[in-house]
C-alpha positions as CSV (number, residue, x, y, z in Angstrom):
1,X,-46.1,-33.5,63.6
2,X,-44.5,-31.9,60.3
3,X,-41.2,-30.6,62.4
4,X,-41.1,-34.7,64.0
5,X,-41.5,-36.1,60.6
6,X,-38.9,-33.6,59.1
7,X,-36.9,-34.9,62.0
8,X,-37.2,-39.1,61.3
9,X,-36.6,-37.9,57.3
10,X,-33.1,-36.5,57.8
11,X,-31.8,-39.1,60.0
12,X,-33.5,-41.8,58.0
13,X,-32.0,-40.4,55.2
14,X,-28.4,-39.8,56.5
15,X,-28.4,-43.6,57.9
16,X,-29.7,-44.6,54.3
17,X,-27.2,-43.1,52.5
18,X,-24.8,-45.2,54.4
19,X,-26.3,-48.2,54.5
20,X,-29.7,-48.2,53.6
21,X,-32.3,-49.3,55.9
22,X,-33.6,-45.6,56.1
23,X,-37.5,-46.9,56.0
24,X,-37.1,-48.1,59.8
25,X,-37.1,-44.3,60.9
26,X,-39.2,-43.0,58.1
27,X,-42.0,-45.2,58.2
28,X,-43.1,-45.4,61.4
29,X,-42.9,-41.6,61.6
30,X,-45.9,-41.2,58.6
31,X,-47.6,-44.1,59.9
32,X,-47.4,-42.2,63.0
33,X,-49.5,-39.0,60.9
34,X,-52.2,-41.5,61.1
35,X,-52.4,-41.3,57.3
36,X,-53.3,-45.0,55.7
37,X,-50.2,-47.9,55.1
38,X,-50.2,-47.4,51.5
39,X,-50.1,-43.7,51.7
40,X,-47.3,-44.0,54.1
41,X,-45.3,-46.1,51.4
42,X,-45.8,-43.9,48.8
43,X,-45.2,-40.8,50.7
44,X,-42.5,-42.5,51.8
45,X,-41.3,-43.1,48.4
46,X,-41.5,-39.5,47.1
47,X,-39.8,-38.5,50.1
48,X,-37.2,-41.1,49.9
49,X,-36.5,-40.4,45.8
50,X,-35.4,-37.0,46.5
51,X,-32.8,-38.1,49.4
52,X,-31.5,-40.8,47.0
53,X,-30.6,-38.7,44.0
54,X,-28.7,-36.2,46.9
55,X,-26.8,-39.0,48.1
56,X,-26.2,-40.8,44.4
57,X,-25.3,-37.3,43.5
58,X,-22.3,-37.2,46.3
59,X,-20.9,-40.9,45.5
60,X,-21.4,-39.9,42.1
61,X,-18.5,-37.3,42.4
62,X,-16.6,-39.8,45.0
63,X,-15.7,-41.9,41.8
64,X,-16.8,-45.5,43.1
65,X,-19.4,-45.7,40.8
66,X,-19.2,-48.6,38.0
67,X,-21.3,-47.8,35.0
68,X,-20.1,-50.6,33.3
69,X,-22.1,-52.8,35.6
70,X,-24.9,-50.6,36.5
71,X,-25.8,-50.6,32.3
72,X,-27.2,-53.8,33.4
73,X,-28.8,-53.7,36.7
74,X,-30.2,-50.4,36.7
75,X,-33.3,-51.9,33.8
76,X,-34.0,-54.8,36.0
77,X,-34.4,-53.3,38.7
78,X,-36.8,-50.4,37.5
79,X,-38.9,-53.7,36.1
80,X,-38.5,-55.7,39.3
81,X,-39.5,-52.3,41.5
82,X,-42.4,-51.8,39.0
83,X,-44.1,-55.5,39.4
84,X,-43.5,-55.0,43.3
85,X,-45.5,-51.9,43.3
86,X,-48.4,-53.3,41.2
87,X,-48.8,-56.7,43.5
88,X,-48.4,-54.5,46.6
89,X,-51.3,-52.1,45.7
90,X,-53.7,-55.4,45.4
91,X,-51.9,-57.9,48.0
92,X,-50.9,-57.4,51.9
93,X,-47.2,-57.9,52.3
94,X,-47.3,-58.1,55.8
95,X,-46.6,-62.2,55.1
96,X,-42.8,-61.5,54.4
97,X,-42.1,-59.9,57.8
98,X,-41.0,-63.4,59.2
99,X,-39.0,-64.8,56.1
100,X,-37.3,-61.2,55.7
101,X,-36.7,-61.2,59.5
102,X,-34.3,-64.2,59.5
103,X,-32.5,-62.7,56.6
104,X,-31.5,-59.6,57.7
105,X,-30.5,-61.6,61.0
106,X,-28.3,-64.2,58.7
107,X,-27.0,-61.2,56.8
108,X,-26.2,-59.2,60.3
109,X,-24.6,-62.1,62.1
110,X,-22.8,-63.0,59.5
111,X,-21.5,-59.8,58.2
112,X,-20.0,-59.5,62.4
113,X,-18.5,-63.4,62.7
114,X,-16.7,-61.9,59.5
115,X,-14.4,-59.4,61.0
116,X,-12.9,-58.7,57.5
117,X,-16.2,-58.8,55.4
118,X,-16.3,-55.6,53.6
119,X,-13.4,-53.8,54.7
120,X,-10.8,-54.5,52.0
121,X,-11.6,-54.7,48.4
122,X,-10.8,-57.9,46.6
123,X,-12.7,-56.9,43.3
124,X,-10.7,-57.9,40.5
125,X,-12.9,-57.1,37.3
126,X,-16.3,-58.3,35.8
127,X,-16.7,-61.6,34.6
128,X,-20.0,-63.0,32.8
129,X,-21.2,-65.2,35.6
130,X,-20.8,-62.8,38.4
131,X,-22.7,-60.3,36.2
132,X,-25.2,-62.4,35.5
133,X,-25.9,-63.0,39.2
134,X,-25.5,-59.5,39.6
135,X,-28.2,-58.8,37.2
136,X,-30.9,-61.7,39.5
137,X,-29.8,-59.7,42.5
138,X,-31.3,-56.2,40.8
139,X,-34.8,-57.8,39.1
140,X,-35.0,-60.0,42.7
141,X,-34.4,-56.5,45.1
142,X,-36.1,-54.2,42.6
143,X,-39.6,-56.1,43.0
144,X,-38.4,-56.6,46.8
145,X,-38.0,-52.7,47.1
146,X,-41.3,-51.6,45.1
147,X,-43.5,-54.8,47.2
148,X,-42.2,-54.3,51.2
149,X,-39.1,-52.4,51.1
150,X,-37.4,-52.7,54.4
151,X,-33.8,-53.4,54.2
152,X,-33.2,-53.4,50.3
153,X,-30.0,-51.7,50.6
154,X,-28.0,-53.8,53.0
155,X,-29.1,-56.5,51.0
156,X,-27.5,-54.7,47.9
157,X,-24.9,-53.9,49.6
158,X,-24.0,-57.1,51.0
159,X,-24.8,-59.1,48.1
160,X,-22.3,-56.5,45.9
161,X,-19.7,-57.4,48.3
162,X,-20.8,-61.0,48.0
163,X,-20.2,-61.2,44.1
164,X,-18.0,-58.7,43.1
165,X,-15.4,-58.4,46.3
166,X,-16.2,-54.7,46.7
167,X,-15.6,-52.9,50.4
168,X,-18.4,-51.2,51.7
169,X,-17.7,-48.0,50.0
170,X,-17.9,-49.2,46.4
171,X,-20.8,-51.5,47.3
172,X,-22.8,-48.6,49.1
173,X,-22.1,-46.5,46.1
174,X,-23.6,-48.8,43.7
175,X,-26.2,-49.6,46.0
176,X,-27.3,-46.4,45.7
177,X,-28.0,-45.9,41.8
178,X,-29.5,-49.0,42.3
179,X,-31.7,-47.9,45.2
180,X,-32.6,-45.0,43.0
181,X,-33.7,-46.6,40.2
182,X,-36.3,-48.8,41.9
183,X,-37.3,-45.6,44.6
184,X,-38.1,-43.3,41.4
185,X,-40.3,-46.4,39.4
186,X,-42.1,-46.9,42.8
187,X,-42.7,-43.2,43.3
188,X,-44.2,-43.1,39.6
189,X,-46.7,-45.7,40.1
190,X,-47.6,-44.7,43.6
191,X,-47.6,-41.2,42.3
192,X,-50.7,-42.5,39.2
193,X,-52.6,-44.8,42.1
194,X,-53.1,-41.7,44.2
195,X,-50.8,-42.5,47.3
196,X,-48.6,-39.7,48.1
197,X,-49.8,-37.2,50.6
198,X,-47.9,-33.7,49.1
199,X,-48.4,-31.9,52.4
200,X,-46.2,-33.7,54.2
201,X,-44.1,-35.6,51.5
202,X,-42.6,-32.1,50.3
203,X,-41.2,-31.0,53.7
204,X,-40.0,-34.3,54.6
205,X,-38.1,-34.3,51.2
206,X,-36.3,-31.5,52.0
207,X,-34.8,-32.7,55.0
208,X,-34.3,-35.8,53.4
209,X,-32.3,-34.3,50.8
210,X,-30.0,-32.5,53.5
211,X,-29.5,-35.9,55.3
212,X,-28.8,-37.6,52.9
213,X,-26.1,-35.3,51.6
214,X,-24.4,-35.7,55.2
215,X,-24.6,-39.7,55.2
216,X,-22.8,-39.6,51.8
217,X,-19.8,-37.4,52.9
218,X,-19.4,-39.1,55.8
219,X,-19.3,-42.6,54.2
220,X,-17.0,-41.3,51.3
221,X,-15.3,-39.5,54.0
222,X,-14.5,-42.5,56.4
223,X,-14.9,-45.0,54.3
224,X,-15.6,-49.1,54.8
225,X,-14.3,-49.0,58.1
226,X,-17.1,-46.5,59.4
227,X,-19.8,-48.1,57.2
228,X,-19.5,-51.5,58.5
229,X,-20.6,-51.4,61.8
230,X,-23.7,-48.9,61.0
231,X,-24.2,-52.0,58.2
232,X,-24.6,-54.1,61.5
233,X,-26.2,-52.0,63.6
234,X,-28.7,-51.2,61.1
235,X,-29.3,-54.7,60.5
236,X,-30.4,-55.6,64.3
237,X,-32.5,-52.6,64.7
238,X,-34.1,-53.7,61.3
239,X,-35.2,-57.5,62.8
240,X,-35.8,-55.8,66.3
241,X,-38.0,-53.5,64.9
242,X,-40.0,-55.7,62.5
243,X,-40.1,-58.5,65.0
244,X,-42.2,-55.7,67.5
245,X,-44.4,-54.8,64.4
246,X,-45.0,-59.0,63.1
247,X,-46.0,-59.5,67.4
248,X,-48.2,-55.9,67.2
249,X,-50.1,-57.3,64.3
C-alpha cells in the first residue's frame, strides 16, 4: 500500500507542478489506506507542502516569478487557507462538489474554444485594479484550498492569466508560491488538530518531492504550449472524477 501510495504521490505531484490539480491522484490513493477523510486531507497536505516548495523552488530559479505581486497575495491567502481549514474541521464540504463541478467544466471548455488562451503573454505591468482583484482571487482560493481543495491551482492559474495576461508559464509559476502559501497554513493547522498520519505522509513526501521537481522542469522546459493542454486535460478528469464521487455518495 506504501509503494502504490508513493506511486499516486509522484505523479500527482509532477501533474501538480504543471497545472495543479495533483489532489485527484493523491486523494483517492490515502483514502484508499482506509484511514479517515480528514486524515486523508491532512496527510495529504503534509505530503503535498513538501512537493510544492520542490517545485516553487525550480520556477523560482526559472525567473517567472513576480514578487512584486506576490507581496500582496501571498498574506491573503495564508488567511483565506487558514479560515478554510477551521470551517472544514467542523463542517462537511461535500456540498461544493456540484457548484465546483460546473466550474472547472466552464473553466475547461473555455480555456479549449480559446485556442490562444494562455499561450502568448499579453501582460503589460500592474495596475491598482487588476491588483486588487488579484488580491480577492488569493483570500477567495486560499479559504477554497484550506476548506475542499480540488482544483485550486487551475483556478489560479487561469484566473492569473485572466487578470494579468500571463501565458501559462508565468501564471503556473505564480500559482505555485501561491499554492504554497495556503498548502503550508493548512498543513499547520491540520498538523495541531491531529490529522496527519506520519507513517505514510513521510514516504509519500518523498516521492512527492521528486515529482514535483520533474513537472517543474518540464513546464519551464516546454513552456505554455505543453502546459495548456495538461491545463485541459486536468480539468475534465477533475469534473469526471468528482462527478463519480457526488453519484458514489
Amino acid at each position: 500500500m506504501i509503494i502504490l501510495v508513493c506511486l499516486a504521490g509522484f505523479l500527482g505531484a509532477m501533474v501538480d507542478a504543471i497545472v495543479g490539480g495533483g489532489g485527484l491522484i493523491t486523494i483517492p490513493a490515502l483514502m484508499a489506506t482506509g484511514i479517515p477523510t480528514h486524515m486523508a486531507l491532512g496527510t495529504n497536505k503534509f505530503a503535498s507542502s513538501m512537493g510544492t516548495i520542490s517545485s516553487s523552488y525550480h520556477y523560482y530559479k526559472s525567473g517567472e516569478v513576480e514578487f512584486k505581486l506576490l507581496r500582496y497575495l501571498l498574506p491573503l491567502s495564508l488567511f483565506g487557507s487558514a479560515i478554510g481549514v477551521l470551517s472544514v474541521l467542523a463542517i462537511d464540504p461535500s456540498f461544493l462538489r456540484g457548484f465546483i463541478i460546473v466550474m472547472v467544466l466552464l473553466i475547461g471548455g473555455y480555456t479549449l474554444l480559446k485556442k490562444e488562451l494562455g499561450l502568448h503573454s499579453t501582460f503589460s505591468g500592474f495596475d491598482k485594479k487588476k491588483i486588487i482583484w488579484a488580491m480577492v482571487l488569493a483570500l477567495a482560493l486560499g479559504f477554497y484550498d484550506g476548506f475542499f481543495g480540488p482544483g485550486t491551482g487551475s483556478f489560479i492559474i487561469f484566473g492569473l492569466i485572466g487578470i494579468f495576461g500571463f501565458d501559462f508559464k508565468k501564471a503556473s509559476a505564480n500559482s505555485k508560491l501561491m499554492n504554497l502559501t495556503s498548502n503550508f497554513t493548512a498543513l499547520v493547522l491540520f498538523f495541531i488538530n491531529g490529522r496527519i498520519d506520519f507513517s505514510i505522509g513521510i514516504p509519500m513526501a518523498l516521492s512527492m518531492i521528486i515529482g514535483a521537481r520533474v513537472g517543474a522542469h518540464l513546464a519551464v522546459k516546454n513552456g505554455a504550449k505543453f502546459i495548456k493542454p495538461v491545463f485541459i486535460l486536468v480539468s475534465f478528469a477533475l469534473v469526471v472524477k468528482m462527478t463519480f464521487d457526488m453519484i458514489g455518495g
